[in-house]
C-alpha positions in Angstrom: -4.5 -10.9 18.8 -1.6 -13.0 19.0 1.3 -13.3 16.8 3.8 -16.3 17.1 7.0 -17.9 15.2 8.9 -20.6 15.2 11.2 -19.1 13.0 14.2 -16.7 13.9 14.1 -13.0 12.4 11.4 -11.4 10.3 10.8 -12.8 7.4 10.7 -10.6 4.3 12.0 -10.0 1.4 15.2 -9.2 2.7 18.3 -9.4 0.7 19.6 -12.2 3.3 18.2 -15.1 1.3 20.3 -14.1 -1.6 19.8 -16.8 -4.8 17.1 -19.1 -3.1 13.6 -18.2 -4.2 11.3 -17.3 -1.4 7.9 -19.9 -0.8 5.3 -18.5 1.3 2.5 -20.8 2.2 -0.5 -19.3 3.7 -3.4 -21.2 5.1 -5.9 -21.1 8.0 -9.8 -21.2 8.9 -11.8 -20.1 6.4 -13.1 -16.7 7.6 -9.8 -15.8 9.2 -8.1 -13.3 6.3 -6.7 -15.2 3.6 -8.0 -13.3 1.1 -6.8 -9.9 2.9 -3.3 -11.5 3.4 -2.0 -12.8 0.0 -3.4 -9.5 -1.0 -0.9 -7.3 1.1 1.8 -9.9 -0.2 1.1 -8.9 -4.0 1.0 -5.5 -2.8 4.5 -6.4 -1.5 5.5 -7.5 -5.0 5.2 -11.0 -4.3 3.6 -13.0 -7.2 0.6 -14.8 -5.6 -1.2 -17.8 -6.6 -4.6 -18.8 -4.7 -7.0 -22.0 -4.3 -3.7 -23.4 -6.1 -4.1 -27.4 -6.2 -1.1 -28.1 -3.8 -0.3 -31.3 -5.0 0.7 -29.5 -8.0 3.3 -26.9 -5.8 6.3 -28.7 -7.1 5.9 -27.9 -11.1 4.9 -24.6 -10.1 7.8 -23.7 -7.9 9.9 -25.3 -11.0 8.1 -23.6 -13.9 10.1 -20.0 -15.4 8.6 -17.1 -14.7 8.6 -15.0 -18.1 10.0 -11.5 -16.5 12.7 -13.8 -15.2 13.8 -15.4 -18.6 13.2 -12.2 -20.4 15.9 -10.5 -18.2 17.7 -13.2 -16.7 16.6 -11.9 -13.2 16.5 -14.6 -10.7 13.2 -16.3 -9.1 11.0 -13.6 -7.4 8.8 -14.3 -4.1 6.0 -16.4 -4.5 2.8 -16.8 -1.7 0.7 -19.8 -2.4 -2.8 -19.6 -0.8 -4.9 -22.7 0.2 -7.2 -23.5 2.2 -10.1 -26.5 3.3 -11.9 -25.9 -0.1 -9.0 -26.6 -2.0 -9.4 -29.8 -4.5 -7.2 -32.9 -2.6 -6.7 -31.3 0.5 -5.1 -33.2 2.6 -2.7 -31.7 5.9 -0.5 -34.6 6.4 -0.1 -34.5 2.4 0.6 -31.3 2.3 3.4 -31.6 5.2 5.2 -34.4 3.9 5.6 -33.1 0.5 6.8 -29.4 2.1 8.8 -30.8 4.0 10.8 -32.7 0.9 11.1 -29.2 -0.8 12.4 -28.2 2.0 15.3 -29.8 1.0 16.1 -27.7 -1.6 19.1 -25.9 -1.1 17.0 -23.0 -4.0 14.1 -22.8 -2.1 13.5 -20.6 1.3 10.0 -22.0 2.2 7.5 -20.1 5.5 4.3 -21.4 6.3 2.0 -18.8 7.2 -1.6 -19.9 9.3 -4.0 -17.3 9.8 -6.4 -18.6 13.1 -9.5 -16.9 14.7 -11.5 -18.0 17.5 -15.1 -20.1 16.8 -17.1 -17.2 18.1 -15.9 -14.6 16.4 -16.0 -16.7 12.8 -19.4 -17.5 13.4 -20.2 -13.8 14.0 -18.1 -13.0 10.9 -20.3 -15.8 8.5 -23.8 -14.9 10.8 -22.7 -11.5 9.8 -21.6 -12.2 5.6 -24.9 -14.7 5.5 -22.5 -17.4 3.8 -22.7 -20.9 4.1 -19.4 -22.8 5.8 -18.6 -25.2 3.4 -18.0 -27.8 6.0 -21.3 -27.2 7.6 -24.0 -28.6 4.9 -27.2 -28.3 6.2 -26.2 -27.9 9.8 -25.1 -24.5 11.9 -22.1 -22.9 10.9 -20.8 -23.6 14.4 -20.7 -27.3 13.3 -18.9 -26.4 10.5 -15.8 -24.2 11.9 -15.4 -27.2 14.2 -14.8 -29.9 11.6 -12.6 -27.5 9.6 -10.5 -26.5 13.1 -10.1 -30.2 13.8 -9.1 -31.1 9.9 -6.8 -27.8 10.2 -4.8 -28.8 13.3 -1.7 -30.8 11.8 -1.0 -27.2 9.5 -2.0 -25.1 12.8 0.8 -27.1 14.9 3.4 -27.4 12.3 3.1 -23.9 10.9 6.1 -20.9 11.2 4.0 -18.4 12.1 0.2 -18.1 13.0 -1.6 -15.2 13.1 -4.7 -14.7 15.3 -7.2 -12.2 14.0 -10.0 -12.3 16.4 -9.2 -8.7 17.1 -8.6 -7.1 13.6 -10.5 -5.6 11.6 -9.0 -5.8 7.8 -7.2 -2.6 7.9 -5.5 -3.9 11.2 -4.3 -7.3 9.5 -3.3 -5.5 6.2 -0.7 -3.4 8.6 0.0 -6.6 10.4 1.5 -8.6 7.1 3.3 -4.9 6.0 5.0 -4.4 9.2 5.9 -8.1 9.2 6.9 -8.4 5.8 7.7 -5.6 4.1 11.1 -4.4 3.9 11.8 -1.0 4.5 11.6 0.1 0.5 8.3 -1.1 0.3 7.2 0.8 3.4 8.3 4.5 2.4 5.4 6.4 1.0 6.0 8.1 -2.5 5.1 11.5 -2.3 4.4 13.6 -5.4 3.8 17.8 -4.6 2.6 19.5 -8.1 1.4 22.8 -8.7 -1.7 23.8 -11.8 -3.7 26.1 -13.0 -7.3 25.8 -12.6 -7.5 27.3 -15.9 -6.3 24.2 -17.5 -8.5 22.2 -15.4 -8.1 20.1 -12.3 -5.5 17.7 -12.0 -7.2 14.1 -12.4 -5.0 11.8 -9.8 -4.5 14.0 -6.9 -5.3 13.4 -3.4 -5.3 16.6 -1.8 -5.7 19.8 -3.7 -5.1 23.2 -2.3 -6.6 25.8 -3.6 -4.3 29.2 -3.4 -6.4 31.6 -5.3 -6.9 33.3 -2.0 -3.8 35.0 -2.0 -2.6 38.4 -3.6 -2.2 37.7 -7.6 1.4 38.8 -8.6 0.1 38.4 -12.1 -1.5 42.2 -11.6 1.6 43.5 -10.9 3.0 44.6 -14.3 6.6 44.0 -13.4 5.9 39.9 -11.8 3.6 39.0 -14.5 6.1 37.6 -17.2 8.1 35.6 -14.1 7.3 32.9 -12.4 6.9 31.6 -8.5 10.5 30.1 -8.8 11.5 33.8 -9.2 12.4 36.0 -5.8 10.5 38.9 -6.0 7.5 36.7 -6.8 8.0 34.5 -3.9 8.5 37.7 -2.0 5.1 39.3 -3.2 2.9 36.3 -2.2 4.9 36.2 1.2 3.9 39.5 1.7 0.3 38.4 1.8 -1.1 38.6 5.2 -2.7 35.1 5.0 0.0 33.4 3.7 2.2 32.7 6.6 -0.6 31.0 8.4 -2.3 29.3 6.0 1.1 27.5 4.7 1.8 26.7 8.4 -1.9 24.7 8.5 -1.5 23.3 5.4 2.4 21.9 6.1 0.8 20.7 9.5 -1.9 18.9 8.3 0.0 17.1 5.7 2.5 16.1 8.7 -0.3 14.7 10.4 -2.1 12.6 7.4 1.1 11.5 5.6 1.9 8.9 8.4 -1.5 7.6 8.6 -1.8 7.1 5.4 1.6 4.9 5.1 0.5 3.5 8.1 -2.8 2.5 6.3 -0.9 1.1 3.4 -1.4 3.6 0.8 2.1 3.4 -2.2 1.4 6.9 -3.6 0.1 10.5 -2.8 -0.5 13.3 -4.8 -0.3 16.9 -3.0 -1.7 19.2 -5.5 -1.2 23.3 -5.2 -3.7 25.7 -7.6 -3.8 28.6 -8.7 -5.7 30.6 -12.1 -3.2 30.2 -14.4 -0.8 27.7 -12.5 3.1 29.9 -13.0 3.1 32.3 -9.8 1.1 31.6 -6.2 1.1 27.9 -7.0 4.4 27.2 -8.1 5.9 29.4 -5.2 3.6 27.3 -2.3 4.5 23.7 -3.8 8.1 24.7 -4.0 8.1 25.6 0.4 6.0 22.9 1.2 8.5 20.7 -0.6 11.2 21.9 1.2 9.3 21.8 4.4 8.7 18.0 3.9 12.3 17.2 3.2 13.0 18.9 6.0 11.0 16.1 8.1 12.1 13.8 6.6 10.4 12.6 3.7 11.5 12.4 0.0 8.7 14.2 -2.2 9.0 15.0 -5.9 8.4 18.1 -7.4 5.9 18.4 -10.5 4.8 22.0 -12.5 1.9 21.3 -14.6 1.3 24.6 -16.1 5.1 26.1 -15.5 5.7 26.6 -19.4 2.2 27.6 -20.1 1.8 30.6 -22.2 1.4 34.1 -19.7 -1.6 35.3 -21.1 -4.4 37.3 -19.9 -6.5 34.8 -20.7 -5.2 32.2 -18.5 -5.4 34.6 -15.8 -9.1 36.0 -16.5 -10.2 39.6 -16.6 -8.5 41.7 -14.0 -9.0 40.7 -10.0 -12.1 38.1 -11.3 -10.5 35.7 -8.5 -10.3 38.3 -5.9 
């Protein structure tokens, strides 16, 4: 894979631009990632427009966005996606008129082209069964080579060309973050909660941890009424044999799977702690594994589901029932 720009710096959504509103035009051979692309972008917070007639570009770029006029925010990022299919395609079109808005002392424009070699496009539409648009009634092959030869005014004239020959999806989706998303939209947002699986399962969380294996300070007459955020209950489940090791796994393996899964592109994950009635073992376990996460570095939130839940015996079951 090859990445090249004609362009100085990354190009983002950086604060460097200031008032003008940011253009991203993204093109390339059919096959190549489009689709995958302008996704990431939205993802990004870009608003994203694609098969967009561009002969129509300049009373787009000039009509209001709502948000904007209901809040008197400026212009946000915009990523225009078209491609060989798109009605009045024309290259040499296309680059005159771009070039003309680039003029405009409101606009920061990019062009993006996403490439890929023949082979591996034919292999890609051999592999989809689609027909290439281009190709009619004759082999794909045929096809990819009309479109690269209609293609090769954008391909030469573009900021920055991507080749994906050697991504998969998941490799160009980190591609487009890395290169385009500023470092905001890159941190991971990490919720830790703690329930009761008497109150049921919590219905959004990635990874649930199931604590019910531990000694129950709710059998101990004086710890039933508080709660994990309390000392001596904290001290109770420490006191637990298994504990020590089983939080040191747990804190481990969420050190190991939190990177990937920013890497991979995920916004949001849910760490969820349980216990019966959700007030003591749970609490106490998503309060240290907060506190162990901070202390690497991340920035989690802290959530009690069942924290103000009613103590009863029947939250808890009948005596040692999850022993």
């Amino acid at each position: 894979m090859t990445d090249e720009s004609t362009s100085s710096g990354k190009t983002g959504s950086g604060s460097e631009i200031g008032q003008r509103q940011r253009l991203m035009l993204v093109t390339g051979m059919l096959g190549a990632g489009k689709t995958t692309a302008l996704r990431v972008m939205e993802d990004l917070g870009w608003e994203v427009v694609d098969n967009f007639p561009i002969r129509l570009l300049d009373r787009l770029i000039d009509t209001p966005q709502a948000f904007g006029q209901a809040t008197g925010e400026t212009r946000g990022a915009l990523a225009i996606g078209f491609d060989s299919r798109t009605r009045g395609f024309d290259p040499q079109a296309i680059i005159r008129m771009v070039k003309e808005l680039g003029t405009r002392s409101d606009l920061e424009i990019t062009t993006l082209f996403l490439d890929c070699s023949s082979q591996e496009l034919e292999r890609r539409y051999n592999e989809t069964r689609r027909r290439h648009p281009l190709a009619g009634d004759t082999p794909v092959a045929t096809g990819i080579r009309a479109e690269r030869e209609l293609l090769a005014p954008l391909r030469r004239w573009a900021d920055i060309l991507v080749d994906t020959t050697e991504f998969t999806s998941n490799d160009l989706q980190r591609a487009m973050r890395e290169r385009f998303g500023d470092e905001d939209s890159k941190e991971l947002t990490i919720t830790v909660s703690s329930f009761g699986f008497s109150r049921g399962m919590p219905p959004v969380a990635d990874l649930v941890f199931d604590m019910r294996f531990l000694d129950n300070p709710h059998w101990v007459p004086e710890l039933r009424p508080l709660t994990g955020e309390d000392a001596a209950v904290g001290e109770h489940i420490q006191r637990d044999p298994a504990y020590a090791e089983a939080f040191e796994r747990i804190r481990d393996l969420l050190l190991l799977l939190l990177p990937r899964y920013s890497a991979q592109g995920k916004s949001y994950v849910h760490i969820a702690f349980g216990c019966t009635g959700g007030r003591h073992r749970s609490v106490f376990t998503a309060m240290q594994m907060v506190s162990a996460l901070r202390e690497r570095g991340f920035s989690p939130t802290l959530l009690h589901r069942n924290l103000g839940a009613r103590a009863a015996d029947l939250l808890e079951g009948s005596p040692r029932r999850d022993h």
